[in-house]
C-alpha positions in Angstrom: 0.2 -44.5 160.3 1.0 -47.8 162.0 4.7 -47.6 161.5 4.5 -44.2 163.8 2.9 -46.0 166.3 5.5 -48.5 166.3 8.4 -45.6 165.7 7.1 -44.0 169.2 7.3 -47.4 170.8 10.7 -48.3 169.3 12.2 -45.1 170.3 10.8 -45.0 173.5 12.3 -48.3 174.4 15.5 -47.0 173.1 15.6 -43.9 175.6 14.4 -45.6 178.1 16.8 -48.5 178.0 19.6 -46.2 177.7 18.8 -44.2 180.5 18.5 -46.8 182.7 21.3 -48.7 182.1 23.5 -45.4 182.1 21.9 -45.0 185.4 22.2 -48.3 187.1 26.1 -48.8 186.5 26.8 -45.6 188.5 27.6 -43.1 185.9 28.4 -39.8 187.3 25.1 -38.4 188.1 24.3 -35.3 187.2 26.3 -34.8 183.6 26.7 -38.3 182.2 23.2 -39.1 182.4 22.0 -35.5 180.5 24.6 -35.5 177.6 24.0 -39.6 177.3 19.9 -38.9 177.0 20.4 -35.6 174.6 22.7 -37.6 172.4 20.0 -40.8 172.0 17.0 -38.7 171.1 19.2 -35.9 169.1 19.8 -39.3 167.4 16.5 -40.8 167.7 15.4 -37.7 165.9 16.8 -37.6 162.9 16.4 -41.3 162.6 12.9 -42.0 163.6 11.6 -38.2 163.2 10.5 -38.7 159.9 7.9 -41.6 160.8 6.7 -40.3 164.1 8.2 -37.1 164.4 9.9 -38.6 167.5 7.8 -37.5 170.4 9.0 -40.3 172.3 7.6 -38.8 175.6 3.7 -38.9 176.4 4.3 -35.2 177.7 5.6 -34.2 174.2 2.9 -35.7 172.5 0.2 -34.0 174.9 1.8 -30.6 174.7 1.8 -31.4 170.6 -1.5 -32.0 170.8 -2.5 -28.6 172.9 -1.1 -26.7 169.7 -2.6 -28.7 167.3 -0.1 -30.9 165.7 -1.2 -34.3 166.3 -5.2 -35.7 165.9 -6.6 -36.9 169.5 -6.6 -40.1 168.4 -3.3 -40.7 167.4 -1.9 -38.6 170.5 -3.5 -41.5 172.6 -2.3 -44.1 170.7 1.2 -42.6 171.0 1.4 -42.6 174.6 0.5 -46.2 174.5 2.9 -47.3 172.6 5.2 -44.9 174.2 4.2 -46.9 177.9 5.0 -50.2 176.4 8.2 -49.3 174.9 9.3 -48.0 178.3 8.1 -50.9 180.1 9.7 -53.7 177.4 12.9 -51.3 178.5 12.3 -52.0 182.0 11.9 -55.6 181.7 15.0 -56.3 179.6 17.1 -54.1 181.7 16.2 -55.9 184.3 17.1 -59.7 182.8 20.8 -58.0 182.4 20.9 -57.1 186.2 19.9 -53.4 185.9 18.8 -52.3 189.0 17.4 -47.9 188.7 18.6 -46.2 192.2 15.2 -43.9 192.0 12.2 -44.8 193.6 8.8 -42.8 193.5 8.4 -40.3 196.2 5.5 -38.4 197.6 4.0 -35.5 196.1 6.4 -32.4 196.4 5.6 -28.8 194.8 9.2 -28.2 194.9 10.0 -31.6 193.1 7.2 -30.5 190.5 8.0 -27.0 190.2 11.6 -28.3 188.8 10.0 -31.4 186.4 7.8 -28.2 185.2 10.3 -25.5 184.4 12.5 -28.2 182.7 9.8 -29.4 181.0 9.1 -25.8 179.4 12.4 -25.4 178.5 13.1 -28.8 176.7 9.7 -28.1 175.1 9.9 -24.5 173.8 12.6 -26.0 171.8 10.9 -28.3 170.4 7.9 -26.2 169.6 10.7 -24.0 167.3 11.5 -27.5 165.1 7.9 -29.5 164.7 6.8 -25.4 164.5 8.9 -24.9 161.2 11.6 -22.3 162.6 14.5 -24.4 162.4 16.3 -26.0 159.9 15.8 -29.5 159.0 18.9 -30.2 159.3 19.2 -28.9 162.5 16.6 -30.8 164.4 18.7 -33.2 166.4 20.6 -31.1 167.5 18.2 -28.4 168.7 15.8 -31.0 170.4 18.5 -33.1 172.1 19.9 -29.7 173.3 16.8 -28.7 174.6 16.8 -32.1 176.3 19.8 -31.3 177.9 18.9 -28.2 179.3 16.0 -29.4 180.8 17.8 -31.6 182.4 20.0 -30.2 184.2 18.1 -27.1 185.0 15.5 -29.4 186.5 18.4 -31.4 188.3 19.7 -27.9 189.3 16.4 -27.1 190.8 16.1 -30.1 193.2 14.8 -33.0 190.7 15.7 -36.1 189.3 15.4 -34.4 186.1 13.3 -36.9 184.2 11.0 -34.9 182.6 9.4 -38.0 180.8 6.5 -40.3 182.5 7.2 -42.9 180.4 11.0 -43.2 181.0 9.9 -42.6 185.0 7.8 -45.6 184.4 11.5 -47.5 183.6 12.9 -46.1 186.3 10.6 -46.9 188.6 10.0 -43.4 189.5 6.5 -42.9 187.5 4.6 -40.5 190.6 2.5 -37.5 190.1 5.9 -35.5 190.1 7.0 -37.1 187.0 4.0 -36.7 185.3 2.4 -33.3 186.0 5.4 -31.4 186.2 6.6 -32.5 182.6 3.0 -32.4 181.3 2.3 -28.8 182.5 5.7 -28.0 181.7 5.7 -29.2 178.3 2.1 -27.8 177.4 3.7 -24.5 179.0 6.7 -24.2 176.5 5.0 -25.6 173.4 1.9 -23.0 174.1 4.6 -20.0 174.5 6.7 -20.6 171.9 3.3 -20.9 169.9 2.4 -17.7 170.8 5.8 -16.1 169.7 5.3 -18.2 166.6 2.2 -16.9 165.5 1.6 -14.3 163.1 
């Protein structure tokens, strides 16, 4: 089980590293960011899946856990690992010069409202693969597509669009925003697609 561990922190650093370096040269916010994000975890998916099953995202692993696909104990250890792979992100972006242009805010309902339903959506997609209801082969692509439209229906809706504490962490935007609002949000979507799941 040890290599998962290490696969959550791996590909967490590898989000979260991308991200913020996508972010800190001035790509054009609000579409590069997105389809750059969906493309590393559709990616990080199908190449780190099989170990972890790529949750990469403590509010993934805590919505996996509310329908009963990951042990408590292992869901804790995940979102360590996943905390230190966004911070080792952080700390080497930052020896190359990146500099993230978000900054942690006070708490905002509106802010959250948007993390949340972005959150449900990017999860209620992935509920559908780790739930068995889409193809293998097809995994990527559904989860980094979810990601994507989370994204930018969140960034629609007045957010940053994160809709991961751990890669707010790198970004220096980790706040109650950007980690209720995904956690609620993710429990939300994996919990609803659960119920449509269920026989």
């Amino acid at each position: 089980m040890y290599k998962a561990y290490i696969a959550e922190g791996v590909g967490t650093f590898g989000l979260s590293f991308v991200v913020l370096e996508v972010l800190s040269y001035g790509a054009a916010f609000p579409v590069v960011v997105p389809v750059v994000a969906a493309l590393t975890l559709g990616l990080l998916v199908y190449t780190i899946g099989s170990f972890s099953g790529c949750h990469i995202n403590p509010s993934v692993t805590i919505a996996q856990l509310s329908i009963g696909k990951i042990p408590l104990k292992d869901a804790g250890i995940y979102i360590v690992m996943q905390f230190i792979g966004a911070l080792s992100a952080l700390f080497l972006s930052k020896f190359f010069g990146a500099v993230s242009p978000l900054t942690p805010g006070v708490f905002d309902l509106h802010l959250f409202a948007a993390e949340l339903v972005g959150a449900t959506f990017f999860n209620f997609g992935i509920a559908a693969v780790v739930l068995g209801k889409v193809e293998k082969a097809m995994s990527g692509v559904v989860v980094g597509g979810s990601l994507l439209l989370g994204v930018l229906t969140a960034v629609a809706l007045g957010s940053a669009g994160i809709l991961n504490p751990a890669v707010a962490l790198a970004l220096n935007s980790l706040s109650l925003v950007y980690v209720l609002g995904p956690v609620f949000g993710a429990m939300l979507g994996a919990q609803a697609y659960a119920f449509l799941a269920r026989k």
